[in-house]
C-alpha positions as CSV (number, residue, x, y, z in Angstrom):
1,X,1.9,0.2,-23.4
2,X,5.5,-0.6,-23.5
3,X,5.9,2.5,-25.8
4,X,4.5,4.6,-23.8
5,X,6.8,3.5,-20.3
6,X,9.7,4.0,-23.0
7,X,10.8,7.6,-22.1
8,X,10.6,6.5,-18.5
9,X,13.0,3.6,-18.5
10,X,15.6,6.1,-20.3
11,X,15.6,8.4,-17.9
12,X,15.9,5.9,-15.2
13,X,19.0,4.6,-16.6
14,X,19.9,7.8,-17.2
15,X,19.4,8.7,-13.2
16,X,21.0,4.8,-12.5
17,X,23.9,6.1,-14.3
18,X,24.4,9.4,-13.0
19,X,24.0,8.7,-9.4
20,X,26.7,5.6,-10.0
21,X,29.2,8.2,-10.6
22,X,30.9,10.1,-8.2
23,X,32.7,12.4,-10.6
24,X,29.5,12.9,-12.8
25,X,27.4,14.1,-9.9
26,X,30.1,16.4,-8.5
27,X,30.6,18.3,-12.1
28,X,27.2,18.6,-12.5
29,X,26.8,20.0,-9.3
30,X,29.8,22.7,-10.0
31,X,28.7,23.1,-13.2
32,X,24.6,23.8,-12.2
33,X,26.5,26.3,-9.4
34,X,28.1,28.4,-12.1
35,X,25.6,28.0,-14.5
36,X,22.7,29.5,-12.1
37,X,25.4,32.0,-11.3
38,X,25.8,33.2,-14.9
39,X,21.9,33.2,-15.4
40,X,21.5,35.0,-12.5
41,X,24.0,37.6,-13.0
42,X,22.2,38.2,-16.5
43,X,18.5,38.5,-14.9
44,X,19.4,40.4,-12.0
45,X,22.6,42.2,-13.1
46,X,24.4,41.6,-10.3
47,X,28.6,40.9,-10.1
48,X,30.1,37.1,-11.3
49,X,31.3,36.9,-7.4
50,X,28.0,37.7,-5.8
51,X,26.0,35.7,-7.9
52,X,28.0,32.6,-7.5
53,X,27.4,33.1,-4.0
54,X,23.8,33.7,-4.3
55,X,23.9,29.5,-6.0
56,X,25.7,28.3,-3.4
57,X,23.4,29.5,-0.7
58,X,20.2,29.4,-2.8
59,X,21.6,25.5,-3.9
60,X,22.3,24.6,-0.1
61,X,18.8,26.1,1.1
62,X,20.7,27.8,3.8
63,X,19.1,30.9,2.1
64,X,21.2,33.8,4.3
65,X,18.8,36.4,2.7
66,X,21.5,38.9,1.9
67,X,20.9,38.2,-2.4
68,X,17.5,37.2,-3.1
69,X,16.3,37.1,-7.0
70,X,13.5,40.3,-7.4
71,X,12.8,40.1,-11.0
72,X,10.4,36.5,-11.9
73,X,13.3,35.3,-13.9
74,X,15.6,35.4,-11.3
75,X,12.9,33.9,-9.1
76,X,12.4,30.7,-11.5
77,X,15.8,30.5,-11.5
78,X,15.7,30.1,-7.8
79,X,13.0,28.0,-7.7
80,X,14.4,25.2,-10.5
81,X,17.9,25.9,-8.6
82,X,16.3,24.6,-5.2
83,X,14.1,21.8,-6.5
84,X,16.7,20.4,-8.8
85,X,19.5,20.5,-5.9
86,X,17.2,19.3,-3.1
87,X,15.2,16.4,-4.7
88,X,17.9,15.2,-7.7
89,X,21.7,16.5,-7.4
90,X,22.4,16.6,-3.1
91,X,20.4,13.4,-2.2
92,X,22.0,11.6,-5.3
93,X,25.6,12.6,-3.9
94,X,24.4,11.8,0.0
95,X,23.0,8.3,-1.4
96,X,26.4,7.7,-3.5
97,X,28.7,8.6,-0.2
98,X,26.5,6.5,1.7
99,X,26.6,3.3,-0.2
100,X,30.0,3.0,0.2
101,X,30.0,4.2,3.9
102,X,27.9,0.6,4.2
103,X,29.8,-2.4,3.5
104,X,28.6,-5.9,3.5
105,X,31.6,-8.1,5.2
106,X,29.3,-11.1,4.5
107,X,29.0,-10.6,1.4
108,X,30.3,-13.1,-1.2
109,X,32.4,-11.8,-4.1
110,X,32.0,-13.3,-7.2
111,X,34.4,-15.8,-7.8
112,X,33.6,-17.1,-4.4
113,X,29.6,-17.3,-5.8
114,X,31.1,-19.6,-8.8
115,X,32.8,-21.8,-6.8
116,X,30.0,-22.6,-4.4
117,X,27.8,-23.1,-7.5
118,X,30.8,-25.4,-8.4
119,X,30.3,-27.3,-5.3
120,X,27.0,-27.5,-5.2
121,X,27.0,-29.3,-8.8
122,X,29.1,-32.1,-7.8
123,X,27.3,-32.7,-4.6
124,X,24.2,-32.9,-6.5
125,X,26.0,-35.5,-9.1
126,X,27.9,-37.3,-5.9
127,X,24.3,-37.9,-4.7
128,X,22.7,-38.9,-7.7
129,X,25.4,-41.3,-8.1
130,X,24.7,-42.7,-4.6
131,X,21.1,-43.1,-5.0
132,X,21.7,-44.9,-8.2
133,X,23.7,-47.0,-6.8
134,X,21.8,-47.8,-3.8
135,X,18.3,-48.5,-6.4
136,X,16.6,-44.6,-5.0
137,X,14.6,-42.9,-7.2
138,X,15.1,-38.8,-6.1
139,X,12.2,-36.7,-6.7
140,X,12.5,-34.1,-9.5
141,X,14.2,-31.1,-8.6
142,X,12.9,-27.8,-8.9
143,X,15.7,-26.5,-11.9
144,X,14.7,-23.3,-14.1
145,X,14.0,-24.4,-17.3
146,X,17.3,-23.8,-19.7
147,X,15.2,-20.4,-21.5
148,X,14.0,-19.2,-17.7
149,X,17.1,-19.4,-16.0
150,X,18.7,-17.2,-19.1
151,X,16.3,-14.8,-18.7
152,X,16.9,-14.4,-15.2
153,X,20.5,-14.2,-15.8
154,X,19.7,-11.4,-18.3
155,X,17.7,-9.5,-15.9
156,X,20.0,-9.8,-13.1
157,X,22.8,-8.1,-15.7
158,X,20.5,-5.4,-16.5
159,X,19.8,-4.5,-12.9
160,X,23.0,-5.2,-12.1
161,X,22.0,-6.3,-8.9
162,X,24.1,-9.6,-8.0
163,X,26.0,-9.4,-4.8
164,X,29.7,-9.2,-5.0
165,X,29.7,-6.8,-7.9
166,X,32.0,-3.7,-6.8
């Protein structure tokens, strides 16, 4: 089973890291512009200028209607223009913007995460030490097991989803 999810965690990553660069996603958007342009100019024979413009309106959807594609090349073109630039490339570059539009004030940076993990080590030995000197047997804590709390370290660095991490 896992060999056959394989293809689909690559191009997962592959989308993680594209849409986590700003300057990746813009490129590719020039460069899917220009490229549409070219193909279009070649199916259509139409000028460099005109069909540059006719992947910018036909990438935004504004669609003005002034160029539209009349042979079916020119019209797949269109059609793997739009879908590509309305479900991958624009929401991708909207999402990016908007992430860092939202920022998390209360949000603890790293090195403020270590040191409360710091603190809360020696207030867990400070009480240990109390009870033990007081004769109170403390109930087991709930710790991770050494091997789980690696491997929830591991996927945490995968997903890369620990707060503080900017």
């Amino acid at each position: 089973m896992d060999v056959l999810l394989l293809p689909f965690r690559w191009i997962y990553r592959g989308l993680v890291w594209f849409a986590n660069s700003p300057r990746t996603l813009i490129i590719s958007y020039l460069l899917m512009i220009v490229v549409a342009g070219v193909l279009y100019s070649h199916a259509e024979h139409k000028s460099a200028a005109d069909s540059v413009w006719w992947a910018v309106v036909t990438a935004s959807t504004v669609g003005y209607g002034d160029i539209s594609p009349t042979s079916f090349a020119g019209r797949f073109l269109a059609a793997l223009l739009i879908s590509t630039m309305v479900l991958l490339v624009i929401p991708l570059i909207t999402a990016h913007f908007a992430s860092r539009l939202i920022v998390d004030d209360d949000a603890f940076e790293h090195a403020e995460q270590e040191e409360l993990k710091a603190d809360v080590r020696r207030l867990r030995a400070l009480v240990e030490e109390m009870a033990t000197r007081q004769g109170i047997v403390l109930p087991e804590l709930d710790r991770p097991e050494p091997a789980r709390a690696a491997q929830l370290r591991e996927r945490s660095a995968r997903s890369g989803t620990r707060r503080g991490r900017r």
